[in-house]
VOMARTOR-58898 format. One record per residue: x negated, y negated, z of N, C-alpha, C in turn; residue in one letter. Coordinates in nm, 2 decimals. Layout:
BEGIN
[[X Y Z] [X Y Z] [X Y Z] 'A']
...
//
This chain:
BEGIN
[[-15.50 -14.64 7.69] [-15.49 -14.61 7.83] [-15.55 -14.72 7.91] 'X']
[[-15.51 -14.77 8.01] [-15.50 -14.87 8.11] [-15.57 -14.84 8.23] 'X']
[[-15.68 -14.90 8.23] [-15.76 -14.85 8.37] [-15.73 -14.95 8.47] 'X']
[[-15.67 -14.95 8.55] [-15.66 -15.05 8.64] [-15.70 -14.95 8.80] 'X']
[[-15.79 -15.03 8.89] [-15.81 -15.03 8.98] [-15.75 -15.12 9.09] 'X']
[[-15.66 -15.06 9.14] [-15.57 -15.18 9.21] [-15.66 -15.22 9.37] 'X']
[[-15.67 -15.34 9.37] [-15.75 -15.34 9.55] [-15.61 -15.34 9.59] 'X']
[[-15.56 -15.22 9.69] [-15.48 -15.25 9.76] [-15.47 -15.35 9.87] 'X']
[[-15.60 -15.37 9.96] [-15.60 -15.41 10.09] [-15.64 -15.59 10.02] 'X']
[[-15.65 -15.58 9.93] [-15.63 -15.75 9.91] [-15.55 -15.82 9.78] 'X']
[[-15.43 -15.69 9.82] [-15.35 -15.77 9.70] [-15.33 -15.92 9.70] 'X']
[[-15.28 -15.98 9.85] [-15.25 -16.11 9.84] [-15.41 -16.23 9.84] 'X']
[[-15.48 -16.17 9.77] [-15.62 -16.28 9.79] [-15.59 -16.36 9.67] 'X']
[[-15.59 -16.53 9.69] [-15.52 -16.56 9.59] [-15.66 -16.70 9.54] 'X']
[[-15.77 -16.67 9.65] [-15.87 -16.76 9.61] [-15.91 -16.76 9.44] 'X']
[[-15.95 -16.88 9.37] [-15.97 -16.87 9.23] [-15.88 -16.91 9.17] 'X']
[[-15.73 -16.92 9.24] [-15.62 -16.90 9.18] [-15.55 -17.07 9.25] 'X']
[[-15.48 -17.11 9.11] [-15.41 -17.24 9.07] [-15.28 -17.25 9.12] 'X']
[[-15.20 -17.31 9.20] [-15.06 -17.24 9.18] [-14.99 -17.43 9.18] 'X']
[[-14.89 -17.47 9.06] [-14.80 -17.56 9.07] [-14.65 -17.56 9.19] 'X']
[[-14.62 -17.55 9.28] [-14.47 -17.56 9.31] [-14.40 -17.72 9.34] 'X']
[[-14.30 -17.70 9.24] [-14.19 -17.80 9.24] [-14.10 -17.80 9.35] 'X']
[[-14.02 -17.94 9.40] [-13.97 -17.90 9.54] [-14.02 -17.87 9.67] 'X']
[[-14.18 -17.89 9.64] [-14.32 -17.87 9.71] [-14.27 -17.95 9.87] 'X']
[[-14.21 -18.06 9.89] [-14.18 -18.13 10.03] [-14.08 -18.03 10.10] 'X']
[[-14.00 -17.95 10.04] [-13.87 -17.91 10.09] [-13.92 -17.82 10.22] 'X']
[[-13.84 -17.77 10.31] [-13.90 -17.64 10.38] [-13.94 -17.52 10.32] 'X']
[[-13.88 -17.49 10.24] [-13.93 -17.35 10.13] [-14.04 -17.37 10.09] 'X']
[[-14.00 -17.46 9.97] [-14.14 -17.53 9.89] [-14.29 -17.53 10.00] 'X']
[[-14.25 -17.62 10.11] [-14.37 -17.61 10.22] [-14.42 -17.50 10.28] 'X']
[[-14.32 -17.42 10.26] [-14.42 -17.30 10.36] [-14.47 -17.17 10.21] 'X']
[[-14.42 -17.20 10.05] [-14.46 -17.17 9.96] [-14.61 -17.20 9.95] 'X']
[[-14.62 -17.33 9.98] [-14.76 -17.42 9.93] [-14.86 -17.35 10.09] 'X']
[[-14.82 -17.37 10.22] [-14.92 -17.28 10.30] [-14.92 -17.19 10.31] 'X']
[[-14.84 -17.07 10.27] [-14.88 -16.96 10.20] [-14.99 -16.95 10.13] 'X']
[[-14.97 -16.97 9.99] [-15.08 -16.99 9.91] [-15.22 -17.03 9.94] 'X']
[[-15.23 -17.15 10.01] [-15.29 -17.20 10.05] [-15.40 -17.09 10.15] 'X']
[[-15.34 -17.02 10.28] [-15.34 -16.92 10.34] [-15.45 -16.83 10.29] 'X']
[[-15.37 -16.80 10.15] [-15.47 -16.67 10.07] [-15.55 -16.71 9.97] 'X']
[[-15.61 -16.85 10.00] [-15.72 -16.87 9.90] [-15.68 -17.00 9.82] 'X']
[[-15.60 -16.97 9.74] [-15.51 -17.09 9.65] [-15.53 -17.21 9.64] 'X']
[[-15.59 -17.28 9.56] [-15.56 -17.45 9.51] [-15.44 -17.47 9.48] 'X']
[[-15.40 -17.58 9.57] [-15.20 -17.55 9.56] [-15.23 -17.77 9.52] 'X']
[[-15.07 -17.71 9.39] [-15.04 -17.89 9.36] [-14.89 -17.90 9.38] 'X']
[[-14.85 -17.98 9.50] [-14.69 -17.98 9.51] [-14.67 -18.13 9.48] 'X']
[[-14.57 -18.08 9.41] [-14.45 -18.18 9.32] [-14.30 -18.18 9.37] 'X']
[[-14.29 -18.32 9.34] [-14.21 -18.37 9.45] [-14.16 -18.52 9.41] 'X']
[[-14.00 -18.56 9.44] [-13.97 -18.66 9.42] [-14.02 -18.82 9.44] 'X']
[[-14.07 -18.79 9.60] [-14.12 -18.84 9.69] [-14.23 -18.78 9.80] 'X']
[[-14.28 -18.87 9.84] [-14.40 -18.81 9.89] [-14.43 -18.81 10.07] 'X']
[[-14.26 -18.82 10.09] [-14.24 -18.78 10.25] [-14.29 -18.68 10.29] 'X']
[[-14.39 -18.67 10.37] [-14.39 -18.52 10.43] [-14.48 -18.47 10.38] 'X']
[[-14.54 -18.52 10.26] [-14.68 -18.41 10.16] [-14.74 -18.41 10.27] 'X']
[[-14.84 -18.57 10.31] [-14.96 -18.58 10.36] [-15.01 -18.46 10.47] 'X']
[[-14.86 -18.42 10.56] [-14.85 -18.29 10.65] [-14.87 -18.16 10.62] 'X']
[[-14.85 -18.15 10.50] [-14.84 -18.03 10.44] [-14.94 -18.00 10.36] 'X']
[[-15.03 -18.10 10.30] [-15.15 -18.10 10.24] [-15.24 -18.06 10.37] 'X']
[[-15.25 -18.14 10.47] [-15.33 -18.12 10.58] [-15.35 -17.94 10.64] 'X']
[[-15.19 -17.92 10.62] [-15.17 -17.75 10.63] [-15.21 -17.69 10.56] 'X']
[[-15.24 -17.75 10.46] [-15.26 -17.62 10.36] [-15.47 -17.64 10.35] 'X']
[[-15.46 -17.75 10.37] [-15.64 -17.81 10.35] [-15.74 -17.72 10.48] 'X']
[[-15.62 -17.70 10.59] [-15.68 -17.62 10.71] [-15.74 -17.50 10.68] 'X']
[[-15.65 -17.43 10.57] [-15.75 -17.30 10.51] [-15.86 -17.29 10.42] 'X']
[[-15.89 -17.41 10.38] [-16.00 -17.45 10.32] [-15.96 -17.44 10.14] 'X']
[[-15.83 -17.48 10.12] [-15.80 -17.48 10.00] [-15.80 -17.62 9.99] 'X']
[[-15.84 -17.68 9.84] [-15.77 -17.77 9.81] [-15.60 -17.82 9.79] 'X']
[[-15.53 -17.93 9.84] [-15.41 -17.95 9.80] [-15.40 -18.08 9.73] 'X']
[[-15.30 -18.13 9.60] [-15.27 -18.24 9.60] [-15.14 -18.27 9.61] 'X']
[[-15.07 -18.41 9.63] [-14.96 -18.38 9.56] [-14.91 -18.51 9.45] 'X']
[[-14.82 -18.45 9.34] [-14.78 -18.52 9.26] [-14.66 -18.54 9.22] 'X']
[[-14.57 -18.68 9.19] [-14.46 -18.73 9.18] [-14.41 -18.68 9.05] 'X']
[[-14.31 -18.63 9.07] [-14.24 -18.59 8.95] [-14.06 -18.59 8.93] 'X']
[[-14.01 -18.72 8.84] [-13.89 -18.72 8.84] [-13.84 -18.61 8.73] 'X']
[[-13.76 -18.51 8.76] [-13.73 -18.39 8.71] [-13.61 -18.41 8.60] 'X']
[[-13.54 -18.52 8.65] [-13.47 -18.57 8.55] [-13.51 -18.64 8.40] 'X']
[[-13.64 -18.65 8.43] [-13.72 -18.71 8.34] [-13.81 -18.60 8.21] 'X']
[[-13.79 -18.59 8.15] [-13.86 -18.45 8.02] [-14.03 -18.54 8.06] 'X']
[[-14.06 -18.63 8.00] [-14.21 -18.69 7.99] [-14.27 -18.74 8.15] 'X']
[[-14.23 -18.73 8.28] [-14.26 -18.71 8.38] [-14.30 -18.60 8.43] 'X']
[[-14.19 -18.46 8.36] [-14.22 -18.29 8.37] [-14.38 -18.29 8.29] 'X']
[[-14.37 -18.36 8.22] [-14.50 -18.34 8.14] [-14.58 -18.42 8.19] 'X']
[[-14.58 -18.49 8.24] [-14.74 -18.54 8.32] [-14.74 -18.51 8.42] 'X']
[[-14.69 -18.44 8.51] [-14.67 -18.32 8.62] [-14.75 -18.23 8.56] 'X']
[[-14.73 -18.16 8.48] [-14.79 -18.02 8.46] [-14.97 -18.09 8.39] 'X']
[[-14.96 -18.22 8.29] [-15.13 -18.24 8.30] [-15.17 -18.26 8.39] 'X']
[[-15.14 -18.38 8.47] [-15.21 -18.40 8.59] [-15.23 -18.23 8.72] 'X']
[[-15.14 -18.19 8.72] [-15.16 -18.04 8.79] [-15.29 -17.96 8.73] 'X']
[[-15.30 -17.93 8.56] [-15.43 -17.88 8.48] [-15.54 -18.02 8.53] 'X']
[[-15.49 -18.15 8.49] [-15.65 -18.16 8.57] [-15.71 -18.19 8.70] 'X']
[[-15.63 -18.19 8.79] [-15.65 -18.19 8.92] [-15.74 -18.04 8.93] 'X']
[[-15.66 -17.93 8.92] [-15.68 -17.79 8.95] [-15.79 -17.74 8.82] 'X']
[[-15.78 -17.75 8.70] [-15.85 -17.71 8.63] [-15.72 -17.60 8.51] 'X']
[[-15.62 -17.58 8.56] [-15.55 -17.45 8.49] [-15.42 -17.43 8.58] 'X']
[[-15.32 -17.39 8.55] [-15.20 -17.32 8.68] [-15.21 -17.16 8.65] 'X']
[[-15.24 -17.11 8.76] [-15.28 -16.99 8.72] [-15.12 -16.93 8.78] 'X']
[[-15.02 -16.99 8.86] [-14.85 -16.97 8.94] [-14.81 -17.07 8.94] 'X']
[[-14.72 -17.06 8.86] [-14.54 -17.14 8.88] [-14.50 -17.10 9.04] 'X']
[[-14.44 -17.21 9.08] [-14.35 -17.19 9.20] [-14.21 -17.32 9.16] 'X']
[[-14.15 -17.22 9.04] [-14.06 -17.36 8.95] [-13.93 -17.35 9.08] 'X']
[[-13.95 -17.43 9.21] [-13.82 -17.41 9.30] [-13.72 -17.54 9.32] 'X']
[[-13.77 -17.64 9.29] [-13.71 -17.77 9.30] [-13.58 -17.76 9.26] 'X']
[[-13.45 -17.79 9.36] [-13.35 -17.79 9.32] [-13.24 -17.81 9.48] 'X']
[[-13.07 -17.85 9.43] [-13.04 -17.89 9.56] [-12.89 -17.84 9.53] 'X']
[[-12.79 -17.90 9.60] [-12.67 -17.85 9.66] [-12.55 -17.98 9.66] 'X']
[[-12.46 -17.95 9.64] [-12.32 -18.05 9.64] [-12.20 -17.97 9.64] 'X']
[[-12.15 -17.95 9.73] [-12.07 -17.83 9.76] [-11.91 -17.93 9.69] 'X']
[[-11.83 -17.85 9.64] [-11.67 -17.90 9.64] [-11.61 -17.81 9.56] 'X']
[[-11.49 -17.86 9.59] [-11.41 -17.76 9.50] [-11.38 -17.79 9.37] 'X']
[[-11.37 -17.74 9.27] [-11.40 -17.74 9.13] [-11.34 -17.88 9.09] 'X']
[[-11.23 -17.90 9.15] [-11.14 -18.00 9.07] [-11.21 -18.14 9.08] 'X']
[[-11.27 -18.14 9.20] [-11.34 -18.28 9.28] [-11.44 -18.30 9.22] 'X']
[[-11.52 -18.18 9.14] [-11.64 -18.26 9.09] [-11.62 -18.33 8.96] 'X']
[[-11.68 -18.46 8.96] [-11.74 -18.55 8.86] [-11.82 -18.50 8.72] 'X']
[[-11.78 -18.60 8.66] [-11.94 -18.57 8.54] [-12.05 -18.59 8.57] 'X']
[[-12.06 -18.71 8.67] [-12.18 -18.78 8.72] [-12.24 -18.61 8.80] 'X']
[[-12.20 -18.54 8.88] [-12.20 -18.45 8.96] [-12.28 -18.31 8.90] 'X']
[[-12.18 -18.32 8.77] [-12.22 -18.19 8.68] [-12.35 -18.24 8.62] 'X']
[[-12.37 -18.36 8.59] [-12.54 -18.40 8.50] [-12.64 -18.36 8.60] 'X']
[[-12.61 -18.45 8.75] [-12.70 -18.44 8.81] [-12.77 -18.25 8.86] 'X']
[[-12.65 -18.19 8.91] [-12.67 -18.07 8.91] [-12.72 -17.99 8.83] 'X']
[[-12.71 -17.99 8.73] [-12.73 -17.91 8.60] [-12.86 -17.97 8.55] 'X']
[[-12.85 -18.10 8.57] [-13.01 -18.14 8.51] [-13.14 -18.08 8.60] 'X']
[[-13.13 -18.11 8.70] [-13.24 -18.06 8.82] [-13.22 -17.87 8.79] 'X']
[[-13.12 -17.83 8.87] [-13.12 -17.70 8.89] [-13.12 -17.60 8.76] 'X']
[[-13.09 -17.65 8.65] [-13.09 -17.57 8.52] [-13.17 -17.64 8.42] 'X']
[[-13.15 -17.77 8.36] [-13.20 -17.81 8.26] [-13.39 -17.84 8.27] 'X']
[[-13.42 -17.86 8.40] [-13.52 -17.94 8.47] [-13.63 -17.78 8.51] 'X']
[[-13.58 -17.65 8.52] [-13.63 -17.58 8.56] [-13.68 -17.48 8.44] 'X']
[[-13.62 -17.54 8.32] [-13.63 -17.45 8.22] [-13.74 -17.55 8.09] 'X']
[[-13.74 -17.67 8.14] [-13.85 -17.77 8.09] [-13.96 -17.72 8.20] 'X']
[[-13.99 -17.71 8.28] [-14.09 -17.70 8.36] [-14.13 -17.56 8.32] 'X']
[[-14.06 -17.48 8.31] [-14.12 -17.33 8.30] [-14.15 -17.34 8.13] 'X']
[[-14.14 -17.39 8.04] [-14.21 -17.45 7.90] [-14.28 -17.49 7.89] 'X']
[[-14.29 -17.61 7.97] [-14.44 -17.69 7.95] [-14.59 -17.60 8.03] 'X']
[[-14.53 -17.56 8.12] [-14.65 -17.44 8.19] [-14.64 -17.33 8.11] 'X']
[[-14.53 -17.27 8.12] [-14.58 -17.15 7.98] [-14.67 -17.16 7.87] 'X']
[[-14.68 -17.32 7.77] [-14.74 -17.33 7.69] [-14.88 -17.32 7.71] 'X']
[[-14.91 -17.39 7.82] [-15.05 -17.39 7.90] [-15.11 -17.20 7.93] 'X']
[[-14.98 -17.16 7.97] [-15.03 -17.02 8.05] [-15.03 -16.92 7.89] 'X']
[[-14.97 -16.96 7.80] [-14.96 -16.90 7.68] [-15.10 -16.87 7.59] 'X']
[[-15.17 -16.98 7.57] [-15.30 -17.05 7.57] [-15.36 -16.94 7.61] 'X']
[[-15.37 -16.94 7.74] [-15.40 -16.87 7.86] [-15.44 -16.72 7.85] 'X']
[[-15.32 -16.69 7.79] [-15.23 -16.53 7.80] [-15.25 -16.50 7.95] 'X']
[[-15.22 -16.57 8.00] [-15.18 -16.49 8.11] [-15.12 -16.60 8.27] 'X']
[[-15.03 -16.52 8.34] [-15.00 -16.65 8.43] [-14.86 -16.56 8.51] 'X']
[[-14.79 -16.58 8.60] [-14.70 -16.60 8.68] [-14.64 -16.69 8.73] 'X']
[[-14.50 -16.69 8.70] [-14.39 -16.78 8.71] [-14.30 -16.71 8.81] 'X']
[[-14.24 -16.79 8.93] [-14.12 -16.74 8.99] [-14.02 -16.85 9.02] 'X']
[[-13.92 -16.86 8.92] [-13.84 -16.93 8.98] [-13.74 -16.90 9.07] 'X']
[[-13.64 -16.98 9.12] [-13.55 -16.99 9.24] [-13.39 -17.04 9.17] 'X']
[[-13.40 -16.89 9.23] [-13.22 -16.86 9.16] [-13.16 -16.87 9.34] 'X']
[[-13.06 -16.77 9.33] [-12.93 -16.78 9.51] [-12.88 -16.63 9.45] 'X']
[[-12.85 -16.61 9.59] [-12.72 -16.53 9.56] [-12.60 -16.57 9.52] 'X']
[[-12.61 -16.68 9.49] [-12.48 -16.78 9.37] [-12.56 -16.70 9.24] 'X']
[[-12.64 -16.64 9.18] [-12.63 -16.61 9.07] [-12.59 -16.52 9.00] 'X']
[[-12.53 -16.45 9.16] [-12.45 -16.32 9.10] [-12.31 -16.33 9.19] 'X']
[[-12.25 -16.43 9.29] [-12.14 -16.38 9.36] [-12.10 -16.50 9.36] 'X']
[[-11.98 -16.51 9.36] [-11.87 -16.62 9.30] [-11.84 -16.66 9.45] 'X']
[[-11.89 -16.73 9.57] [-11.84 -16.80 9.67] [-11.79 -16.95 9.65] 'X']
[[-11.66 -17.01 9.70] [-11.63 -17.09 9.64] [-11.68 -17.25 9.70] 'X']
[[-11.70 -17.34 9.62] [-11.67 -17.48 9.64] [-11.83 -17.48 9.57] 'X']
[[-11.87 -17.42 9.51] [-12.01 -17.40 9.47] [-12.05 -17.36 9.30] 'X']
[[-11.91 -17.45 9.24] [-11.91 -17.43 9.09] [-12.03 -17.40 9.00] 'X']
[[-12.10 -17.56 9.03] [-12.16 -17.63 8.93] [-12.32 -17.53 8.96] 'X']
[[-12.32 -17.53 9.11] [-12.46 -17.45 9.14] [-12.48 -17.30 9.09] 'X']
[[-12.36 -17.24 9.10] [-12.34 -17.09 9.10] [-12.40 -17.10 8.93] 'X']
[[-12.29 -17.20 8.87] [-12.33 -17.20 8.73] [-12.50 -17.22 8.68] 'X']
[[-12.58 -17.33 8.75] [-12.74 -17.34 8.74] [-12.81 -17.19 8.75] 'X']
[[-12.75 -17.18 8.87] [-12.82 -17.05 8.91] [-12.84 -16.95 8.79] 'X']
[[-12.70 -16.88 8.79] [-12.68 -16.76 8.70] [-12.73 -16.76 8.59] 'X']
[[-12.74 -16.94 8.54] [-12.85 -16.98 8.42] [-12.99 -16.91 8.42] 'X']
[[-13.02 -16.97 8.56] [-13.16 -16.93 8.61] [-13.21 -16.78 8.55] 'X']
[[-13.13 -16.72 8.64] [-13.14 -16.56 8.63] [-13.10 -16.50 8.48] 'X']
[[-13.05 -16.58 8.39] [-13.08 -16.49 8.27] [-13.17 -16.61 8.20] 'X']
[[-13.20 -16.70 8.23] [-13.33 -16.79 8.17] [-13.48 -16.67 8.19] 'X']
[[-13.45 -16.67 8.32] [-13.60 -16.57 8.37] [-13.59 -16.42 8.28] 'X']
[[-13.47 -16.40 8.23] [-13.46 -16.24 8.13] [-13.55 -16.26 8.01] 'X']
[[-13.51 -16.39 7.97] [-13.56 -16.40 7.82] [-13.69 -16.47 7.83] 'X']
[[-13.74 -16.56 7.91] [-13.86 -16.58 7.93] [-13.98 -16.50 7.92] 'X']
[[-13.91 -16.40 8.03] [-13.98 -16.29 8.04] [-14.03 -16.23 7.93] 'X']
[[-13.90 -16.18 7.83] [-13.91 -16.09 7.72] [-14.00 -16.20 7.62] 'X']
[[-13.96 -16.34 7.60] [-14.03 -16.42 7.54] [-14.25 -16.36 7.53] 'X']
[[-14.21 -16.44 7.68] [-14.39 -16.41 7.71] [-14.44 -16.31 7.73] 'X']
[[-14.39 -16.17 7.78] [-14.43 -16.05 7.79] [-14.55 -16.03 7.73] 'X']
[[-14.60 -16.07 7.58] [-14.72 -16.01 7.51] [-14.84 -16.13 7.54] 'X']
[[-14.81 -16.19 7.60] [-14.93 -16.31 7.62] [-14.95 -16.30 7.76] 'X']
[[-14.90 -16.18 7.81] [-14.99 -16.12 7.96] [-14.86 -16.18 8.08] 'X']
[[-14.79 -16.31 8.01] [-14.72 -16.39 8.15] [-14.59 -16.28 8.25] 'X']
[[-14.56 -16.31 8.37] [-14.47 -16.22 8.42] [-14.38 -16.35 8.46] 'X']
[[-14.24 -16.37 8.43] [-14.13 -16.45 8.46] [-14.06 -16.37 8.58] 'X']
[[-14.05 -16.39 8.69] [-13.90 -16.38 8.82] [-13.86 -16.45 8.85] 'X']
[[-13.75 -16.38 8.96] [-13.68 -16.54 9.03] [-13.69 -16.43 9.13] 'X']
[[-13.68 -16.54 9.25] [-13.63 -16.49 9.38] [-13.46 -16.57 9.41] 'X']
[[-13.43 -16.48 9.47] [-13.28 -16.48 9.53] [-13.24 -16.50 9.63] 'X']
[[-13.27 -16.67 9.71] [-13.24 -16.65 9.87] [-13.14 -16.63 9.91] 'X']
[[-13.05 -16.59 10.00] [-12.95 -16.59 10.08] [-12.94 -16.72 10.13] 'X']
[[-12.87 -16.74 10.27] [-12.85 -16.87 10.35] [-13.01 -16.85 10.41] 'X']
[[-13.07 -16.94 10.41] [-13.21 -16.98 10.47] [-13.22 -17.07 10.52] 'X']
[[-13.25 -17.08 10.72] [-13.26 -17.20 10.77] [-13.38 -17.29 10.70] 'X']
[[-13.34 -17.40 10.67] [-13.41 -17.56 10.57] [-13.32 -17.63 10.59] 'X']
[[-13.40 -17.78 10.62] [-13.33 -17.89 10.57] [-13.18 -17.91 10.54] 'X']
[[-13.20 -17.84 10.44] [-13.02 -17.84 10.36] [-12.94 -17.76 10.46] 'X']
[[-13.00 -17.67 10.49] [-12.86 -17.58 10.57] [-12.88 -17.60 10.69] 'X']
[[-12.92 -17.73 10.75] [-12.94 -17.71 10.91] [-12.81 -17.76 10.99] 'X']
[[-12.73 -17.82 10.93] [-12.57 -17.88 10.95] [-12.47 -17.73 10.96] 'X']
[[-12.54 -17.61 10.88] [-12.45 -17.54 10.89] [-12.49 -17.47 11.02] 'X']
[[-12.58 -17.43 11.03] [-12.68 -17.36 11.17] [-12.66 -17.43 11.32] 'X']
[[-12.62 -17.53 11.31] [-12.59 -17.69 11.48] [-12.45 -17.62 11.44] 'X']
[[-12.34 -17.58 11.37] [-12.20 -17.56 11.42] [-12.22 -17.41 11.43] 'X']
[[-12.18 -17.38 11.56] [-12.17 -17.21 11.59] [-12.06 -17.11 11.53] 'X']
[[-11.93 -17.19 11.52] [-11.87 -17.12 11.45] [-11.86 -17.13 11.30] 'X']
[[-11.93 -17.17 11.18] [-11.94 -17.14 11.07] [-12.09 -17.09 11.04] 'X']
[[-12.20 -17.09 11.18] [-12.31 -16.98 11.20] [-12.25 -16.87 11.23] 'X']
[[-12.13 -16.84 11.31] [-12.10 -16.70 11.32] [-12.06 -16.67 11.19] 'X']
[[-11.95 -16.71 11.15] [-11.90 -16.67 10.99] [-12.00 -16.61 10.91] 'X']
[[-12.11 -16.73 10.85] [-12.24 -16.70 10.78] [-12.29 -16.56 10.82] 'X']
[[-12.29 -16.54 10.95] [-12.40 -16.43 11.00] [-12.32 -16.29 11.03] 'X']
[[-12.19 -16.32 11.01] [-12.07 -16.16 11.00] [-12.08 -16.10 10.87] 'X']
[[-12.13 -16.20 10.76] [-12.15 -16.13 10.63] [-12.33 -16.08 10.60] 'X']
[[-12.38 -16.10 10.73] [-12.52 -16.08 10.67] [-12.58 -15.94 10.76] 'X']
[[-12.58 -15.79 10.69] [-12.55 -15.65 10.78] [-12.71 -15.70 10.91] 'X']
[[-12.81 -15.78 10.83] [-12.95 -15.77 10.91] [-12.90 -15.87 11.04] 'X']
[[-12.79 -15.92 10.99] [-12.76 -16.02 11.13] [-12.83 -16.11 11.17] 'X']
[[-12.89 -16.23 11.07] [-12.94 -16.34 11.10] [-12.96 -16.42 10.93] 'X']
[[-13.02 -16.56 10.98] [-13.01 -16.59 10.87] [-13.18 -16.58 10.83] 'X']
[[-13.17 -16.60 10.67] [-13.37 -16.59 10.65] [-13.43 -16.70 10.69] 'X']
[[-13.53 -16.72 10.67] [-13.62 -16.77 10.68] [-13.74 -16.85 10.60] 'X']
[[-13.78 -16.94 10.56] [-13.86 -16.97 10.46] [-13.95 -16.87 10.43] 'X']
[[-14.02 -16.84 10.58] [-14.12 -16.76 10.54] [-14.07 -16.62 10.47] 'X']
[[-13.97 -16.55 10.53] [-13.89 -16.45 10.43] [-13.91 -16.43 10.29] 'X']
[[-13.90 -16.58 10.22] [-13.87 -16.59 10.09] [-14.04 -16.63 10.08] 'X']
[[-14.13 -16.68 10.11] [-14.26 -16.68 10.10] [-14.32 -16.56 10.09] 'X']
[[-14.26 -16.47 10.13] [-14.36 -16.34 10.14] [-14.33 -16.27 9.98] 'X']
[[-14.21 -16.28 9.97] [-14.18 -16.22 9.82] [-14.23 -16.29 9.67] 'X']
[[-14.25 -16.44 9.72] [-14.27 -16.53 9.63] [-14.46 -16.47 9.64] 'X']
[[-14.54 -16.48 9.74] [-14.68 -16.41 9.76] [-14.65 -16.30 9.64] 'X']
[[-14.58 -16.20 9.66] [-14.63 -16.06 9.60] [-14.59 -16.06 9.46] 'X']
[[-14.46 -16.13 9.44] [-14.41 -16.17 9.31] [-14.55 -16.21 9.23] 'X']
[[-14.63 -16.29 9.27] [-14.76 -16.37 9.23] [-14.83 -16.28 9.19] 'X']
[[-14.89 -16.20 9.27] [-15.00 -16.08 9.29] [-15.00 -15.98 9.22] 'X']
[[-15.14 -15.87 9.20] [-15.16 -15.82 9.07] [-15.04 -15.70 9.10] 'X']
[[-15.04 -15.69 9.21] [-14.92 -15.57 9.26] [-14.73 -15.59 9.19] 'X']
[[-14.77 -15.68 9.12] [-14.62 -15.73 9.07] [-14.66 -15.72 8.90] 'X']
[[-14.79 -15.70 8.85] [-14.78 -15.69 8.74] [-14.72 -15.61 8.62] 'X']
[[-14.63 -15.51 8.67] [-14.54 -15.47 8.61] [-14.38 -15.47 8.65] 'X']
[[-14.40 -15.57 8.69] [-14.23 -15.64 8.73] [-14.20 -15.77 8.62] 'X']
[[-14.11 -15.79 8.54] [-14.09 -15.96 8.51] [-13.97 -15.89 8.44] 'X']
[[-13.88 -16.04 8.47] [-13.78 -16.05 8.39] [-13.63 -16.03 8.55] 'X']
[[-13.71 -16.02 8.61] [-13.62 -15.96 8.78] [-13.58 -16.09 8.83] 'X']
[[-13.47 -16.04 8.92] [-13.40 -16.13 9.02] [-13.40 -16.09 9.11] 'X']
[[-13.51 -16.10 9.26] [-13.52 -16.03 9.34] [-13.44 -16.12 9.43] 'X']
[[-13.32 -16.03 9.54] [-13.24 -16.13 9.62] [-13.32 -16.08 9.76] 'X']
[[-13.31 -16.19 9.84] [-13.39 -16.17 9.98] [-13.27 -16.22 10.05] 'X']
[[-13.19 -16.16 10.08] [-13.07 -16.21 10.18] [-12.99 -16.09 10.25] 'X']
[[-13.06 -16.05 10.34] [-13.09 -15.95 10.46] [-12.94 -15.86 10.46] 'X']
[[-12.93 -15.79 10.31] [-12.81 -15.76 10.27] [-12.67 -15.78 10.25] 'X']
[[-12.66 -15.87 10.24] [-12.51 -15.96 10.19] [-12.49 -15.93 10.09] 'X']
[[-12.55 -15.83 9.98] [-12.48 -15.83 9.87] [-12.45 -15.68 9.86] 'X']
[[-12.51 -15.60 9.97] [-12.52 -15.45 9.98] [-12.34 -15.44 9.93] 'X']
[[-12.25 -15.47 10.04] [-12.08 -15.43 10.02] [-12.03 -15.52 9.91] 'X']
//
């Protein structure tokens, strides 16, 4: 029998606690990392480049967390791996994955390249399933730890010109099944979250033209598009002890677009 005492009123206190996210510069990634940050957290974001950390470290340092960040080419297997040491010794341990690093190349099937498919597939599938190994091993060690990676509503619905991604994704989401089932006995919990269209960076071309924002937003019943912070709040609880009997999920956050 299992005694657990849940603090409800501080599920999200996340002081004590380690968290890695990849993709750390992006809009998501960044409001992942001051989140965390927010509720206690020593946050280490990883990142291609280091545009934009210094601002975001500063945000996150405002709550009196530590932040660093660290360069990591994802294409690279022995780069993933000195990412995840230098993360253990900066921080001491990753007590959360935030495995989100990944991007977009829209076309129609025929148009894409091979060059197209490596690049895609490397980052968004091959690059996200090295990174959740090399921390697993550490959190295995461990027995114990939280992972959420970043799948789409491409990992379950076939919208077109979005071959190669749809394909990473849906990887994603049954990567996170067997992980799960993998680590289950060494305490770890594997998710993904599921964004919908979320104003970032990447989608702000679509959001400046009104009529393919109206399109976007006739399929979405909540009638708008998300929000980083949206997807921060689920990636919070995903983390937290209140999710400890969740793993192996694909939680979609996209303000019902997949309800019809």
């Amino acid at each position: 029998e299992v005694d657990i005492s849940m603090d409800y009123r501080n599920l999200l206190d996340f002081r004590g606690k380690s968290v890695l996210i990849t993709g750390g510069n992006g809009s998501m990634g960044a409001e992942f990392a001051k989140a965390f940050a927010s509720c206690g957290a020593d946050v280490a974001i990883a990142d291609k480049n280091d545009e934009g950390s210094d601002e975001i470290i500063k945000d996150c340092e405002k709550f009196g967390s530590r932040a660093f960040f660290i360069p990591v080419d994802l294409l690279n297997l022995s780069s993933i791996d000195k990412m995840v040491h230098e993360a253990i010794n900066k921080m001491g341990k990753i007590d959360i994955l935030c495995n989100h690093a990944g991007f977009n190349n829209r076309k129609a099937a025929v148009d894409y390249t091979e060059a197209d498919w490596d690049a895609l597939i490397g980052v968004d599938l091959k690059a996200v399933f090295f990174v959740a190994t090399k921390v697993g091993a550490h959190m295995i060690e461990r027995r114990q730890g939280k992972i959420i990676n970043t799948a789409s509503v491409s990992a379950a619905r076939g919208h077109k010109n979005l071959s190669i991604y749809a394909s990473a994704k849906g990887g994603i989401r049954q990567m996170t099944k067997v992980l799960a089932h993998e680590w289950a006995e060494y305490g770890i919990n594997v998710n993904a979250i599921g964004p919908g269209y979320v104003v970032t960076k990447q989608t702000e071309n679509y959001v400046k033209d009104p009529q393919v924002f109206q399109s976007l937003v006739s399929h979405i019943p909540m009638g708008r598009l998300g929000l980083p912070e949206d997807m921060a709040s689920v990636v919070l609880f995903l983390a937290s002890e209140g999710a400890s009997y969740i793993t192996g999920q694909t939680i979609f956050a996209e303000g019902g677009r997949m309800i019809d």
